[in-house]
C-alpha positions in Angstrom: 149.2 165.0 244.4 149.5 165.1 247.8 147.8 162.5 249.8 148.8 163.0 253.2 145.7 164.4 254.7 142.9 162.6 252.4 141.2 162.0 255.8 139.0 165.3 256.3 138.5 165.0 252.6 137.0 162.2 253.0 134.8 163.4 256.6 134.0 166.5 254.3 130.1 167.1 254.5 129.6 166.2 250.8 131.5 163.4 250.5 129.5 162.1 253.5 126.1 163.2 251.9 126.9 161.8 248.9 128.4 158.0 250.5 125.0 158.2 252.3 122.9 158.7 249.2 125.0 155.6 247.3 124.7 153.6 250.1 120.7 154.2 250.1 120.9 153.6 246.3 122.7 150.4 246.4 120.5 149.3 248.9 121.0 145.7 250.0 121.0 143.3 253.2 121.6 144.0 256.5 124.6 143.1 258.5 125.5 141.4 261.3 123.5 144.2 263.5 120.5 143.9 261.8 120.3 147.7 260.7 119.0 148.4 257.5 119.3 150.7 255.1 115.9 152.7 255.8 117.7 153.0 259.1 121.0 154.3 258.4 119.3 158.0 258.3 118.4 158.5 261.9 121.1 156.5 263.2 123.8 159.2 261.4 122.0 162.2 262.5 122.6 161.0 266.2 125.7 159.0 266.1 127.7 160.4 263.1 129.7 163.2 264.8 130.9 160.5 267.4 131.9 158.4 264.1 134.2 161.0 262.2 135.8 161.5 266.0 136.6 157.9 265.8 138.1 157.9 262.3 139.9 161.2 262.9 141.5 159.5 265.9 141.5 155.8 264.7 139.1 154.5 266.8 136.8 153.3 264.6 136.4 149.8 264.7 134.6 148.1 261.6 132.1 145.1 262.2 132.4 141.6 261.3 130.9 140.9 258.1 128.3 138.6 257.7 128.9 135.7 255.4 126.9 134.7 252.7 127.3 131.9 249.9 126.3 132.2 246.5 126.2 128.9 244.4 127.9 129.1 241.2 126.6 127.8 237.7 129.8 125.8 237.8 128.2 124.3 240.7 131.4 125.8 243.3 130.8 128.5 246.1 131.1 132.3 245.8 131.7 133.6 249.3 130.4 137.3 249.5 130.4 139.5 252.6 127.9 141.7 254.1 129.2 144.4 255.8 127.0 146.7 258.3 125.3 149.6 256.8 127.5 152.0 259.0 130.7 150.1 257.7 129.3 150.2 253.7 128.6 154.0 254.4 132.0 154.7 256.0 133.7 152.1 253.1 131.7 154.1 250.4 133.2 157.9 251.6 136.4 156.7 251.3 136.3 155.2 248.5 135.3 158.1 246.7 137.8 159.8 247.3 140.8 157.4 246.6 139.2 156.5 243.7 140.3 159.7 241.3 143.4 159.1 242.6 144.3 155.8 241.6 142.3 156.3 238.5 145.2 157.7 237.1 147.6 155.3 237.5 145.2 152.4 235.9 145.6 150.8 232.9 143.0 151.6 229.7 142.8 148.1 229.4 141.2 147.5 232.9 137.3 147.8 232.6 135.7 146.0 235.8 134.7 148.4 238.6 135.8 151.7 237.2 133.6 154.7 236.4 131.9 154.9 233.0 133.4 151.2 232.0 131.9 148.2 231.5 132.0 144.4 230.4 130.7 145.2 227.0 134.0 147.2 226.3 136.3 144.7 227.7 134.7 142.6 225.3 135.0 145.0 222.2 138.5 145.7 222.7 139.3 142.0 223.2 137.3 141.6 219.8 139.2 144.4 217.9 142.9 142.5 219.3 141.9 139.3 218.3 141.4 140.8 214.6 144.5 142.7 215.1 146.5 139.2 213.9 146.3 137.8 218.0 145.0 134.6 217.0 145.6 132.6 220.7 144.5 133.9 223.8 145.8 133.2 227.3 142.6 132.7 229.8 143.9 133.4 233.1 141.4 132.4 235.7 142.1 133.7 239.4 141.3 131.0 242.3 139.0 132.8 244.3 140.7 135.9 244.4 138.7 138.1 247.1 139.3 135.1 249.6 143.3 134.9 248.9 144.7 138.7 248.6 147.5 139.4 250.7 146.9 142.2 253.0 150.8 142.7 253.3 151.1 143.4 249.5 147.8 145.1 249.1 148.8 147.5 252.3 152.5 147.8 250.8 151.1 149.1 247.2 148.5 150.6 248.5 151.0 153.3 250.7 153.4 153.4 247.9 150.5 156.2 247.1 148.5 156.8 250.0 150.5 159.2 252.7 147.8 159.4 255.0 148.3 157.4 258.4 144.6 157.5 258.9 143.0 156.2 255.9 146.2 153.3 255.6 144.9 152.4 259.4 141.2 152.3 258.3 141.8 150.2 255.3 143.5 147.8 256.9 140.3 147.5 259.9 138.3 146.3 256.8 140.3 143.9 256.0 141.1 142.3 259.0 137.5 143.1 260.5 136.4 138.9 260.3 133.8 137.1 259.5 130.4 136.0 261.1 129.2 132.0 260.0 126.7 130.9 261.2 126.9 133.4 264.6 130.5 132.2 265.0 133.5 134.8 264.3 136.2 133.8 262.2 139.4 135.9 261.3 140.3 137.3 258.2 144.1 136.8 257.7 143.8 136.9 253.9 141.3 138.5 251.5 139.2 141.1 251.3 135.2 140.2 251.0 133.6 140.6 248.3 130.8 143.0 248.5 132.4 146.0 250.5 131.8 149.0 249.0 136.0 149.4 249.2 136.8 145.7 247.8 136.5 146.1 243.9 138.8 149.6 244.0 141.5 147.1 246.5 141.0 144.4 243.9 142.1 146.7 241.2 144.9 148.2 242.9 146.5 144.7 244.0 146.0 143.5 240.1 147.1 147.4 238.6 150.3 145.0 239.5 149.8 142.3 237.3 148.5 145.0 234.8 151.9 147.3 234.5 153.9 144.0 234.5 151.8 142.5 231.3 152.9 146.1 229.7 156.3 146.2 230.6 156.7 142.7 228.6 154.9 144.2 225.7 151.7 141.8 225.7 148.2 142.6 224.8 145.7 142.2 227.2 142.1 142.9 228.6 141.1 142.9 231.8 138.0 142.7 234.4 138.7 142.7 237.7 140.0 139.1 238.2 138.8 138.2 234.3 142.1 138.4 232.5 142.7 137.5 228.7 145.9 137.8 226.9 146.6 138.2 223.4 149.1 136.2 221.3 150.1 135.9 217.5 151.4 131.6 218.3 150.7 129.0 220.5 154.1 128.1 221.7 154.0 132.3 222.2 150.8 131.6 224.5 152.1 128.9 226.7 155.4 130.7 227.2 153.0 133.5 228.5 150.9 131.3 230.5 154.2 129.6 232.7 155.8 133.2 233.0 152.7 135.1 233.6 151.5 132.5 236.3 155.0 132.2 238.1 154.9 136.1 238.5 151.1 136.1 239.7 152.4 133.5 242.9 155.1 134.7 243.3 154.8 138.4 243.0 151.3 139.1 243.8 151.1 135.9 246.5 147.6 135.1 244.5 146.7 131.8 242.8 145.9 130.6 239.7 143.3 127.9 238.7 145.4 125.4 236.6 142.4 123.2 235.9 140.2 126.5 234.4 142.9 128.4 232.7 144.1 127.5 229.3 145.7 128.1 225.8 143.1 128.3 223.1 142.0 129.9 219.8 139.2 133.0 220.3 136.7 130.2 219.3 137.7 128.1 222.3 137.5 130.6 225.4 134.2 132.3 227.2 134.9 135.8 228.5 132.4 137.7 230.5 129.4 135.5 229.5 130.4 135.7 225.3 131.7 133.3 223.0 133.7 134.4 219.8 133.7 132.9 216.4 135.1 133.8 212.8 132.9 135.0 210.4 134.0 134.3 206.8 131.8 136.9 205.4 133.5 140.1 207.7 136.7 138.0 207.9 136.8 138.8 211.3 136.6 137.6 214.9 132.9 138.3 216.4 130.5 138.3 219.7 127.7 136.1 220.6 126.1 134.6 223.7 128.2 131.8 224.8 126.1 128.9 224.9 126.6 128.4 228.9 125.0 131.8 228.6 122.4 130.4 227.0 121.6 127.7 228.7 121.3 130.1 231.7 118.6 132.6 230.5 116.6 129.4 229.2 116.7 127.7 232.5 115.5 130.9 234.1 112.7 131.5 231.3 112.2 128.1 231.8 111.1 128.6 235.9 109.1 131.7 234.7 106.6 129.8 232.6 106.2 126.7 234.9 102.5 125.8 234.3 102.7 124.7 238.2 103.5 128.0 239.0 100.8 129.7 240.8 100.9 133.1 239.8 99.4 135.2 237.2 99.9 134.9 233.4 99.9 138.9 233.5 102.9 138.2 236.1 104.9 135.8 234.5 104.9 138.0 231.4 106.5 141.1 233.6 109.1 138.6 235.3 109.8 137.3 231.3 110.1 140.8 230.4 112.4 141.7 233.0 114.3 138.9 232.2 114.6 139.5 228.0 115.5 143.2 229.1 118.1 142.8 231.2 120.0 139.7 229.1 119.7 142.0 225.9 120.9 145.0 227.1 124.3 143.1 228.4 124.7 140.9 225.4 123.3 143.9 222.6 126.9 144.1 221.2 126.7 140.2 220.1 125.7 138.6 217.1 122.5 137.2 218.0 119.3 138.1 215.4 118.9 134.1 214.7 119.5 133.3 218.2 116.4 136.1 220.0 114.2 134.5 216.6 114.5 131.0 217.9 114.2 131.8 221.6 111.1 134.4 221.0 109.3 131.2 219.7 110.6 128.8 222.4 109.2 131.6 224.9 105.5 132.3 222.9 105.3 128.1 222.8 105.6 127.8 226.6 103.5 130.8 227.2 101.0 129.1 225.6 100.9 126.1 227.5 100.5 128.0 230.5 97.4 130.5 229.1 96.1 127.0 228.1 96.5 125.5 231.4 94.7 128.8 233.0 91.9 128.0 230.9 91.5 124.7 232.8 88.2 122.7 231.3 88.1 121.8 227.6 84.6 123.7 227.6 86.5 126.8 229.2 89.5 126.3 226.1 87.0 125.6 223.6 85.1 128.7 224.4 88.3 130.9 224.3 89.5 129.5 221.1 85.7 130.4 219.6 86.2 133.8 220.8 89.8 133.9 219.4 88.5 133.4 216.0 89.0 129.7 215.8 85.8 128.0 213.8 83.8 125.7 216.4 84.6 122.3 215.2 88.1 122.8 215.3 88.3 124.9 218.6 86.2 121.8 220.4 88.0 118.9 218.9 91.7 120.8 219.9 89.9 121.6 223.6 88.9 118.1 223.8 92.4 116.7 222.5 93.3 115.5 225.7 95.5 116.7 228.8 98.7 117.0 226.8 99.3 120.7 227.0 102.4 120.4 225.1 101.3 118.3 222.1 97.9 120.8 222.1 99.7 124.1 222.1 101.9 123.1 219.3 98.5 122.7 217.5 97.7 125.0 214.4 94.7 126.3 216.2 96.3 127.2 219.6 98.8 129.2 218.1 96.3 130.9 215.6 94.0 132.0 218.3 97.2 133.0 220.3 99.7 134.2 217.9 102.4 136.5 218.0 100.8 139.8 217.5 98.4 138.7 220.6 100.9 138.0 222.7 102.3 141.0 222.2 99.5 142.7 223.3 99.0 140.6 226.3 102.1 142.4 227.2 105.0 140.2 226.0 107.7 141.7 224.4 110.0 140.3 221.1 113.6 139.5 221.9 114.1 140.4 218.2 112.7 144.0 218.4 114.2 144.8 221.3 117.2 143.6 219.9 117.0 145.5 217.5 116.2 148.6 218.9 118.9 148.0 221.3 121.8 146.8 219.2 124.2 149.5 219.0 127.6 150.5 216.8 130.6 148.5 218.0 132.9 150.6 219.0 135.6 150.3 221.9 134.5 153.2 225.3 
């Protein structure tokens, strides 16, 4: 294919209309110049001919980004960066169109950032290896690997495809554009931010390089993004692997590994995209579940979601709950997890409780409800006037009578276990 004129593809009225319409989909923060994306419209229509003059003659010059930390549930920092609207808009046009062509080169083991790929299949394919006799697995864990890519390296690969002066010049602005803390401009000599619309299709062209060298030596592997597993049949195989395969990465690549995070260990020992693995007997086979860190997670955020000292609506603490159960189902369906949702659906209805209880506030008020609930009127006033614990009350027979399951549900909460169910899909490998 020739790619020595990719720049008026990429200034071609459709791919602009439809990097605008991505851009406005994706919505997001504003930049260092404040604009948002409601405002990107107008400011196109009058500025964006002056814009494709500037990239056609490389004169476009990207903004800063604007930093912003995220904490991590390992308790480190993830830097992201906030490009302008503008910038995201112009990132996004070109990134559709060098995205087909590097398509093509990438591995099929490569699932993070890619079109009509996902986590869920890395998973299943690292699932149908590890029952394919690879019984150790090589955990590779990048050290913040947006903040140390090599522009050099990334530039040199990236032209050993790209022909185009123009886009290679525009690139390499975003990259070296800098970074805004705290109103103070810093360079970027290394990196590339994560959260341009460009970086995850750089990040998978730097490590397509990691990815044809893993093939060349014959080894099994799975990969997203910076998440890379590797697939053994021994352990002295698997630390052999892990020198070699770490001396090319800082070598080669100029990138570094996390010594203290990355390790040699049976399926059972690892946690890869939020899953844990384990053998079932039964199947004789390697499966999926929630790793418990994973699990820990969703029930700290249930666990802010039905604060009794939250002042909100029970009717809005359901939605937020629901929201929640949605979301974590539909990205760990393809696990093992029936007995898990049944133990968490109760842990959920028993704290929902405690907060309808606390709603009702005066042991007349609770005693009333319970009557109207169906609950006999000694017991309903001798639970209402049980006190101000909340939690010993609502693990009361009574309490969960006059709010049971079937009420809930109708109160608007939904079953993990349903919607498990109705969710959980075929295993197979995308």
């Amino acid at each position: 294919m020739d790619t020595s004129s990719l720049m008026e593809q990429i200034l071609s009225k459709d791919n602009l209309n439809a990097a605008y319409l991505q851009v406005v989909r994706n919505k997001g923060a504003a930049g260092v110049d404040g604009m948002t994306v409601e405002e990107l419209g107008a400011y196109l229509s009058e500025n964006g001919e002056i814009i494709k003059e500037q990239l056609r003659t490389r004169k476009y010059k990207p903004r800063p980004v604007r930093r912003v930390e995220i904490p991590k549930p390992d308790g480190g920092i993830r830097n992201l960066g906030v490009p302008t609207v503008v910038d995201r808009f112009v990132q996004q046009a070109v990134a559709q169109v060098l995205t087909p062509i590097f398509e093509e080169q990438f591995h099929d083991h490569s699932y993070g950032f890619r079109p009509n790929r996902c986590a869920q299949q890395a998973v299943l394919k690292a699932l149908e290896m590890m029952n394919d006799g690879h019984s150790w697995i090589v955990d590779v864990d990048l050290a913040k690997f947006f903040d140390t890519v090599d522009h050099d390296k990334l530039m040199t690969i990236l032209g050993r495809t790209i022909k185009d002066g123009d886009v290679i010049s525009v690139v390499r602005k975003f990259l070296v554009s800098g970074v805004m803390i705290d109103d103070e401009y810093e360079d970027t000599i290394v990196g590339t931010p994560q959260g341009g619309n460009i970086s995850p299709l750089l990040a998978n062209i730097m490590l397509n390089e990691l990815d044809k060298e893993l093939v060349a030596r014959g080894l099994d592997f799975v990969r997203y993004a910076d998440d890379l597993i590797i697939m053994v049949g021994s352990k002295q195989a698997a630390e052999r692997v892990m020198k070699s395969v770490t001396r090319f990465i800082e070598e080669k690549l100029g990138l570094k590994v996390n010594a203290e995070k990355s390790k040699v260990d049976k399926p059972k020992g690892i946690k890869y995209l939020g899953f844990g693995f384990y053998f079932d007997p039964f199947a004789k086979g390697y499966k999926a579940r929630p790793h418990p860190m994973a699990v820990a997670k969703f029930k700290a955020q249930m666990k802010k979601l039905t604060c009794r000292s939250w002042g909100v609506s029970n009717a809005y603490k359901v939605q937020k709950l629901n929201q929640l159960i949605r979301g974590w189902i539909n990205y760990f369906r393809i696990g093992s997890m029936k007995g898990l949702c049944e133990r968490l659906d109760s842990h959920i209805r028993y704290r929902l409780r405690m907060c309808i209880w606390k709603h009702w506030k005066t042991p007349k008020n609770r005693a009333m409800n319970l009557i109207k609930l169906g609950i006999d009127r000694r017991t309903a006033f001798r639970t209402a006037y049980a006190g101000s614990r909340i939690a010993y009350v609502c693990s009361m027979g009574a309490v969960n009578v006059a709010m049971n399951n079937k009420r809930l549900a109708a109160f608007g909460l939904i079953s993990m276990v349903d919607y498990y169910t109705a969710r959980c899909v075929t295993c197979q490998v995308g």
